[in-house]
C-alpha atoms as a printed R data frame, in Angstrom:
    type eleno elety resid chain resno       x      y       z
1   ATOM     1    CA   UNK     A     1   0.000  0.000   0.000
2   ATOM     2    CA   UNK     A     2   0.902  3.214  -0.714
3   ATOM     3    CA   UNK     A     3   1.122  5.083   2.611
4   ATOM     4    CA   UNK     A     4   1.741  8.617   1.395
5   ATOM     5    CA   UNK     A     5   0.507 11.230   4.619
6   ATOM     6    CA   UNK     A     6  -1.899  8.996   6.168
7   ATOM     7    CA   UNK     A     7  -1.390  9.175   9.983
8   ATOM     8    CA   UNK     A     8  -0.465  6.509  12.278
9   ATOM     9    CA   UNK     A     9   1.700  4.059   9.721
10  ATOM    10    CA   UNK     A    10   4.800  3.168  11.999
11  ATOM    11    CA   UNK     A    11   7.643  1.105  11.378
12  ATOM    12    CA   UNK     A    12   8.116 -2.409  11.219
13  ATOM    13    CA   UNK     A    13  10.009 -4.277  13.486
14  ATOM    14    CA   UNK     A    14  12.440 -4.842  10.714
15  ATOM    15    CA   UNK     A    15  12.387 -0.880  10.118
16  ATOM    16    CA   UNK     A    16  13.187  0.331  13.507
17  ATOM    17    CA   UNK     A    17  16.227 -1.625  12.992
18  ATOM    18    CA   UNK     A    18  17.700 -0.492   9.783
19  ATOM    19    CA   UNK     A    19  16.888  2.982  11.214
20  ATOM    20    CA   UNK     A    20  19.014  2.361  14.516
21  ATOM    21    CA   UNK     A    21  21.952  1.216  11.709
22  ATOM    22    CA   UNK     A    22  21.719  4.511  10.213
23  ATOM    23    CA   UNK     A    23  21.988  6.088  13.076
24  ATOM    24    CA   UNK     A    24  25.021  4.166  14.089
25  ATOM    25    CA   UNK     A    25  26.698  5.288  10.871
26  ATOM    26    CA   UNK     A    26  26.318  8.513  11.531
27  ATOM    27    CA   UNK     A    27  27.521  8.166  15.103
28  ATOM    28    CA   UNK     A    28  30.486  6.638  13.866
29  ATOM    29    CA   UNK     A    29  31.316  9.238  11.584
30  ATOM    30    CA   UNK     A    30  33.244 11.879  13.906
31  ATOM    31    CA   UNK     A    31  31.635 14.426  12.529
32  ATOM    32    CA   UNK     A    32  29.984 17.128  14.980
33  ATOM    33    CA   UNK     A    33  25.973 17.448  14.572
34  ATOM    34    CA   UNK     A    34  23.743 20.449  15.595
35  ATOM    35    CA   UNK     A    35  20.406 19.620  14.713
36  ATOM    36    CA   UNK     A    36  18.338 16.737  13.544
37  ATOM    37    CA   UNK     A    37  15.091 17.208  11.647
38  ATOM    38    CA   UNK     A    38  12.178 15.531  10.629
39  ATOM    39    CA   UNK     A    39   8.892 15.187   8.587
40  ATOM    40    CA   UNK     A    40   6.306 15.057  10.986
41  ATOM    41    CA   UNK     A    41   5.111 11.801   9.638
42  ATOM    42    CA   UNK     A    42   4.932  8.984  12.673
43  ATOM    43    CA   UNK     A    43   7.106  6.612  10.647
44  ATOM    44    CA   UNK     A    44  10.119  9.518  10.006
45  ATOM    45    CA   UNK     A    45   9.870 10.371  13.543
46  ATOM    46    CA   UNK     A    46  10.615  6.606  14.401
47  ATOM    47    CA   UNK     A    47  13.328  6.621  12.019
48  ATOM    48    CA   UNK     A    48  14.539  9.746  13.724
49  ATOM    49    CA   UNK     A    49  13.876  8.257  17.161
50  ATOM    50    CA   UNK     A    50  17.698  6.717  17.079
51  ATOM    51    CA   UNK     A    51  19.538  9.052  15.691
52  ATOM    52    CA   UNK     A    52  18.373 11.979  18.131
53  ATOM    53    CA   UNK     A    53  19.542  9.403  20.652
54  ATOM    54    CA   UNK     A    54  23.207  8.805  19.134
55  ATOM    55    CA   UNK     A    55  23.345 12.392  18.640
56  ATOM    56    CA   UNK     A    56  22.312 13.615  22.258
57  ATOM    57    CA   UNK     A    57  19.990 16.125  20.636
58  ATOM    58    CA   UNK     A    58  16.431 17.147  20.065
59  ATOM    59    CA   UNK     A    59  14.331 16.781  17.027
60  ATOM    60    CA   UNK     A    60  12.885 19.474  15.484
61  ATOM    61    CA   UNK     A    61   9.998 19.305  12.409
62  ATOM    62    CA   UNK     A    62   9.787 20.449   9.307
63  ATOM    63    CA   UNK     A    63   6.777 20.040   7.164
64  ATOM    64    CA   UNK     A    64   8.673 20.987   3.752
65  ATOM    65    CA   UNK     A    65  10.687 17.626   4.087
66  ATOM    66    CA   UNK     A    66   7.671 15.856   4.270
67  ATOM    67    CA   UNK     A    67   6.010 12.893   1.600
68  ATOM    68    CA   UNK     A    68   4.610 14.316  -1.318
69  ATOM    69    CA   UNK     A    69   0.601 14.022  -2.010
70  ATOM    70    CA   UNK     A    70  -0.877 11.271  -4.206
71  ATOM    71    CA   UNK     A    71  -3.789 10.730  -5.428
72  ATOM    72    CA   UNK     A    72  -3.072  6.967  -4.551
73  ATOM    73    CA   UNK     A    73  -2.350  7.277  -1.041
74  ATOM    74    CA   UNK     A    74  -3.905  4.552   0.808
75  ATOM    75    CA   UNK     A    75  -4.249  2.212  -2.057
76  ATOM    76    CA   UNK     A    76  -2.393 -1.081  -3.279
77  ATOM    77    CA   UNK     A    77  -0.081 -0.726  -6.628
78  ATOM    78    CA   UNK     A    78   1.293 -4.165  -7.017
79  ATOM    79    CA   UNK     A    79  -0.884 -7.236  -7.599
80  ATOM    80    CA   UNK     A    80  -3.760 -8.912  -8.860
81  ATOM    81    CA   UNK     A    81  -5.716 -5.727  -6.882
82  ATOM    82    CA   UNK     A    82  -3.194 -2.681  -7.851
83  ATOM    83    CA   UNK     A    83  -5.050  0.752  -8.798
84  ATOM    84    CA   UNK     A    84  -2.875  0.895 -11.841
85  ATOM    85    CA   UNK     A    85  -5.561 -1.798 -13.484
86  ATOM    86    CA   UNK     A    86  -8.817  0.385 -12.252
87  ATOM    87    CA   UNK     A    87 -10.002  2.557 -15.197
88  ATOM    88    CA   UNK     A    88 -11.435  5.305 -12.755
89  ATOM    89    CA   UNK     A    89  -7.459  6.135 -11.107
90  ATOM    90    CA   UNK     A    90  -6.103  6.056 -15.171
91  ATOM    91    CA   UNK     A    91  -6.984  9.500 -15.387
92  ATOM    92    CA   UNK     A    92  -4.267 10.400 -12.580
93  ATOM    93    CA   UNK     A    93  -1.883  9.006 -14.951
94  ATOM    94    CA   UNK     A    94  -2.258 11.417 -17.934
95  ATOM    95    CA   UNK     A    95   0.586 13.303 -17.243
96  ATOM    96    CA   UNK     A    96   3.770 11.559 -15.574
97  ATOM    97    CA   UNK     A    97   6.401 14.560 -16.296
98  ATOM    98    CA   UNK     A    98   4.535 16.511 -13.758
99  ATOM    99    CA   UNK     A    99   3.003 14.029 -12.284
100 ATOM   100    CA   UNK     A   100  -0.455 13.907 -12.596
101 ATOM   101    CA   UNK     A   101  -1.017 12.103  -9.901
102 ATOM   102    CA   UNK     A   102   0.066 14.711  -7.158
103 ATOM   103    CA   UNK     A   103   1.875 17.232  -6.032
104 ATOM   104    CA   UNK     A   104   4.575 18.511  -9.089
105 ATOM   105    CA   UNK     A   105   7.961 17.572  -8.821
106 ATOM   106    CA   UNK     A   106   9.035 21.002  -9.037
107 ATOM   107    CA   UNK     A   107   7.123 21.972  -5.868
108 ATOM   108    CA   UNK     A   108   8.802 18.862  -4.006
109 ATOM   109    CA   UNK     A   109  12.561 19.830  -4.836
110 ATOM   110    CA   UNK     A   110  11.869 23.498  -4.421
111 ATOM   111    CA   UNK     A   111  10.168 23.356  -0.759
112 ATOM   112    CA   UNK     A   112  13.301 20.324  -0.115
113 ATOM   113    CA   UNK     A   113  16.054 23.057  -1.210
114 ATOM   114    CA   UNK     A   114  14.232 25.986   1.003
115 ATOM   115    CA   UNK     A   115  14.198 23.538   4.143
116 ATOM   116    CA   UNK     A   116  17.652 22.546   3.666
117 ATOM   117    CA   UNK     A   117  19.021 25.924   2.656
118 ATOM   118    CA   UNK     A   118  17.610 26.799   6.195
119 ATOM   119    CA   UNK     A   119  18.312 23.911   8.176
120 ATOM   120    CA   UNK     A   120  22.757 24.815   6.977
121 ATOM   121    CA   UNK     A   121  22.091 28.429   7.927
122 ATOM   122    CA   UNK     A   122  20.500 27.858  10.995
123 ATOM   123    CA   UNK     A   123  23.308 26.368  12.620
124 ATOM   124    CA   UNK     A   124  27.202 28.266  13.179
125 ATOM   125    CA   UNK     A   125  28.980 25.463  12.920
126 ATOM   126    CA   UNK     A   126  28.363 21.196  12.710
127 ATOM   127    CA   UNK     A   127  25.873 18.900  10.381
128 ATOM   128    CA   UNK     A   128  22.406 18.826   9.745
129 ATOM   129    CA   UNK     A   129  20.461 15.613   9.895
130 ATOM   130    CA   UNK     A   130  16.957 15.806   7.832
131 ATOM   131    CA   UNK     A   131  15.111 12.852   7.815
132 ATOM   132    CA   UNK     A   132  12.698 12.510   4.821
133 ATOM   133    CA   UNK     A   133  10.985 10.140   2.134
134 ATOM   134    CA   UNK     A   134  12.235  8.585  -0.674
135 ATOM   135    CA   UNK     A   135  11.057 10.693  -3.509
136 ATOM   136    CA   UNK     A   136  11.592 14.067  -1.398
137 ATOM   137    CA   UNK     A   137  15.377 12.736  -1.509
138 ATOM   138    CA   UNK     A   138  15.775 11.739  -4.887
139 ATOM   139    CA   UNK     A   139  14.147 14.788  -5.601
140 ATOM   140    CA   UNK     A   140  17.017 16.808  -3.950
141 ATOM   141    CA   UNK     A   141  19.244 14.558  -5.695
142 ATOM   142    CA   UNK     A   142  18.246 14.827  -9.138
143 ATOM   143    CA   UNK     A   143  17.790 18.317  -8.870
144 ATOM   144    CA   UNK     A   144  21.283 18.939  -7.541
145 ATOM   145    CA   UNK     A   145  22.972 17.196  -9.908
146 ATOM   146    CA   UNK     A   146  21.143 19.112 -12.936
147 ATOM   147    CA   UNK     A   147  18.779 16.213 -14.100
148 ATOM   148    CA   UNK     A   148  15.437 15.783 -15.227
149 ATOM   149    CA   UNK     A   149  12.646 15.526 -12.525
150 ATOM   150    CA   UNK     A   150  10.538 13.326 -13.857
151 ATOM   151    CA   UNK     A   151  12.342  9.555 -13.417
152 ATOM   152    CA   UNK     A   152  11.392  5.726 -13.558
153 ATOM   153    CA   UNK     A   153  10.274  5.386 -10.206
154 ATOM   154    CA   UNK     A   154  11.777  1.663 -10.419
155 ATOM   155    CA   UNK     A   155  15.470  3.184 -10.948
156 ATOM   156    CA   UNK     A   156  15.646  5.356  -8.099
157 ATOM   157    CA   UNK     A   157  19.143  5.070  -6.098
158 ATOM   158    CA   UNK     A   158  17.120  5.753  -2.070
159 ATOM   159    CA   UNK     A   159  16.600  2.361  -0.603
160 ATOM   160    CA   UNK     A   160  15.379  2.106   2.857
161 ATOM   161    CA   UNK     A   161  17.427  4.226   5.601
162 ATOM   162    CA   UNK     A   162  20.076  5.148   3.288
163 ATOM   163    CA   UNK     A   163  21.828  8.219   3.818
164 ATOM   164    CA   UNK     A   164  22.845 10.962   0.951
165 ATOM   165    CA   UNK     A   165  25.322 13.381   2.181
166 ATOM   166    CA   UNK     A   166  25.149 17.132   0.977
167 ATOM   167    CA   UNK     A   167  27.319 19.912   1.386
168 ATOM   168    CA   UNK     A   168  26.495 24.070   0.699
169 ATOM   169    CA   UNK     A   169  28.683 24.975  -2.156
170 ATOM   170    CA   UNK     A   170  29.518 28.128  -0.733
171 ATOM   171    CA   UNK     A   171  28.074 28.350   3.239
172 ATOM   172    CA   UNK     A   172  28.860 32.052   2.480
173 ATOM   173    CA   UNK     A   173  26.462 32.044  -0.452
174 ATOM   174    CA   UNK     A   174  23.375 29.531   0.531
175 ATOM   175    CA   UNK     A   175  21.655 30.688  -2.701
176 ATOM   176    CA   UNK     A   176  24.352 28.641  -4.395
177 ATOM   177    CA   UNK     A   177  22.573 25.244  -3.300
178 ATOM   178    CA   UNK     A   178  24.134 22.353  -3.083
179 ATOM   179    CA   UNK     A   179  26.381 19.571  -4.379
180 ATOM   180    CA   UNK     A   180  26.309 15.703  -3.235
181 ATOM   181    CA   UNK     A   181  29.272 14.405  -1.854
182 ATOM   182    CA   UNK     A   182  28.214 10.879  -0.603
183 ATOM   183    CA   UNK     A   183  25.497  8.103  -0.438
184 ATOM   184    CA   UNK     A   184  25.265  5.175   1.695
185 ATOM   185    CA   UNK     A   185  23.437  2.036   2.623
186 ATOM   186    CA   UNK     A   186  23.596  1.230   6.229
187 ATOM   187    CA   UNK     A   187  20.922 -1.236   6.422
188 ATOM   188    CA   UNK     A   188  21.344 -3.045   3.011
189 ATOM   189    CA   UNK     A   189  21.383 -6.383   4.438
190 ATOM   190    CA   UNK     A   190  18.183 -5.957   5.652
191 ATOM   191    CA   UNK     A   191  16.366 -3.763   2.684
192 ATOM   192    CA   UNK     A   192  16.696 -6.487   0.490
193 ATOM   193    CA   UNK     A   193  14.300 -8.341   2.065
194 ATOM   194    CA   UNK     A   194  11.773 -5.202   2.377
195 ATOM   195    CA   UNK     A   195   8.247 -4.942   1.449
196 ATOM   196    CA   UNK     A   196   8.107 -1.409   1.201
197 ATOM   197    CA   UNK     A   197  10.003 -0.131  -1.703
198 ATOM   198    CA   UNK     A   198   9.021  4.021  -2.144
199 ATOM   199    CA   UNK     A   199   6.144  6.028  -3.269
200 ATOM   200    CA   UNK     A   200   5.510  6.493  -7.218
């Protein structure tokens, strides 16, 4: 099922522990931390839950780093009973550069880039942790790296409780944006046996 923003969708048992290896890997970076942020989402503040703890610090929210809209939030898209195969939801898929079917990809980068811009500024000195979605991150991702928005949602490079590592290019001009500089999987071992792959 596609969870999107519906309320009160935690984490598996299986989830709680690839977040607490994410968490370790940043612990175990030596790197000083300032702040940790969240979507406001239950299952992102589970996923946060750990890290706040390895980091000795509080967790703030943000809704701008939340899960986009869908029009098929709440219903199944694999199997003999996805909405893909009910005429009535085809008209949601009209347009998928956008996409149709919710909020516009442009609108998810550009809210992502203002929270993050803000988060880095925020702080004098030390990292930023934002924990988001899938598509908000490869979002941030494509857009930083100059590609197209719209993307096979099949080929996206954000598995579960992986981390992609951003730096300002110039913290003295925030306008600048960003540039990546790492991604990780802490908790591949245990993603590959995962039911829940992403939004579309």
């Amino acid at each position: 099922m596609l969870y999107g923003r519906l309320p009160n969708y935690g984490l598996s048992e299986s989830g709680h522990k690839m977040a607490a290896l994410a968490a370790a890997d940043l612990a175990g970076r030596g790197r000083a931390y300032s702040r940790v942020i969240a979507s406001p989402l239950q299952r992102t503040q589970e996923s946060a839950a750990p890290v706040i703890q390895a980091l000795a610090l509080p967790l703030d929210l943000d809704e701008r780093v939340m899960e986009p809209t869908n029009a098929f939030e709440g219903k199944r898209m694999r199997g003999p009973e996805s909405a893909l195969k009910d005429p009535g939801n085809w008209k949601y898929l009209l347009n998928p550069f956008r996409p149709s079917w919710g909020e516009p990809y442009r609108s998810i980068a550009d809210r992502m880039r203002d929270a993050m811009v803000d988060a880095a500024t925020s702080v004098p000195h030390g990292d930023v942790v934002i924990v988001s979605h899938q598509l908000p991150i490869w979002m941030v991702h494509r857009d930083v790296n100059g590609k197209n928005l719209f993307h096979d949602p099949r080929a996206r490079r954000c598995s579960l409780s992986s981390i992609t590592t951003l730096e300002l290019i110039d913290p003295m001009k925030p306008e600048l944006g960003f540039v990546e500089v790492g991604y990780v999987e802490p908790a591949a071992e245990l993603t590959a046996h995962a039911l829940d792959v992403g939004a579309v």
